[in-house]
C-alpha positions as a LaTeX table, in Angstrom:
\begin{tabular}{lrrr}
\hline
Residue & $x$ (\AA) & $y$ (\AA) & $z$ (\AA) \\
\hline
Unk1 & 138.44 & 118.83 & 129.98 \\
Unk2 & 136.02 & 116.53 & 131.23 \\
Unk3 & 134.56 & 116.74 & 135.32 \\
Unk4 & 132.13 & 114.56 & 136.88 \\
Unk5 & 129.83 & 117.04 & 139.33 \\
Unk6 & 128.47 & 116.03 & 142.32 \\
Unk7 & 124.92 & 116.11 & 141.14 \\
Unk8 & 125.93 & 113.43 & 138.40 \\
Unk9 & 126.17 & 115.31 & 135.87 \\
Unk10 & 129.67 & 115.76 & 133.62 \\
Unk11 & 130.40 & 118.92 & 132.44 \\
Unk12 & 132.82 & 118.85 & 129.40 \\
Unk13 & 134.76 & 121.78 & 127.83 \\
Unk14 & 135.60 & 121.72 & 124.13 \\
Unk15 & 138.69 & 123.26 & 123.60 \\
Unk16 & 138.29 & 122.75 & 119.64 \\
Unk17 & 134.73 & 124.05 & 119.55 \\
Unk18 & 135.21 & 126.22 & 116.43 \\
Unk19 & 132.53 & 128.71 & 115.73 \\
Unk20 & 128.99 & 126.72 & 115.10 \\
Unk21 & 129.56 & 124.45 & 118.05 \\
Unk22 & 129.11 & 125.01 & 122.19 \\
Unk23 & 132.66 & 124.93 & 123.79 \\
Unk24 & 131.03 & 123.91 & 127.48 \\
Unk25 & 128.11 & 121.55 & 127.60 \\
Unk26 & 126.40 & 119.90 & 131.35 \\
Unk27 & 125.29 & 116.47 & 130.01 \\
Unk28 & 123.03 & 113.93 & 132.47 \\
Unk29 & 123.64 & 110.61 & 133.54 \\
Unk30 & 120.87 & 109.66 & 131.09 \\
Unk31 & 122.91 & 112.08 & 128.02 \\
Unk32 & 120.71 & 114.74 & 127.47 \\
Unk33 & 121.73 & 117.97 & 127.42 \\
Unk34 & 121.41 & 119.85 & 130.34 \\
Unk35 & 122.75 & 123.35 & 129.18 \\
Unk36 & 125.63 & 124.50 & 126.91 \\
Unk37 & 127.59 & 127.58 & 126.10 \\
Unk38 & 128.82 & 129.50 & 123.25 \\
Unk39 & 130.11 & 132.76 & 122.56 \\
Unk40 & 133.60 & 131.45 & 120.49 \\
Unk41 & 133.57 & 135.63 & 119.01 \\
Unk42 & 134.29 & 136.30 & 122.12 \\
Unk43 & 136.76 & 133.62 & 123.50 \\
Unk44 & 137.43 & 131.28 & 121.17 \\
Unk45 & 139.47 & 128.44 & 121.73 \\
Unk46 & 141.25 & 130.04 & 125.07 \\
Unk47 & 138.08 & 129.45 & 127.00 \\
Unk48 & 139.38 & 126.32 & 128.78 \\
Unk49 & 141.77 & 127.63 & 129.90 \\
Unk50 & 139.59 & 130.39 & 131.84 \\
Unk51 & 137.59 & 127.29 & 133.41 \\
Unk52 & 138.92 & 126.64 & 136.61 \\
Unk53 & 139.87 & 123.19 & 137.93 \\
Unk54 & 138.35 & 122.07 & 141.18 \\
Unk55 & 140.64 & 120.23 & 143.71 \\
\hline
\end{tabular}
């Protein structure tokens, strides 16, 4: 899943992270790396599906 935020921003969700790589990342316009998240022990490759969809 991919979702352009308001600030300009996209946020993108990995689905196929596997377990040395962040499965959600905020990248800027200018694509650096604004944050990302891992914890794949945890959810593994369900967590886009937890990541809901806005209208």
């Amino acid at each position: 899943m991919v979702e352009r935020l308001e600030n300009g921003n996209t946020w993108i969700v990995n689905c196929h992270a596997g377990p040395d790589n962040p499965q959600i990342l905020e990248v800027t316009p200018d694509k650096k790396l604004a944050w990302s998240f891992k914890d794949f022990e945890r959810f593994g490759n369900a967590l886009p599906v937890a990541v809901p969809l806005t209208p």
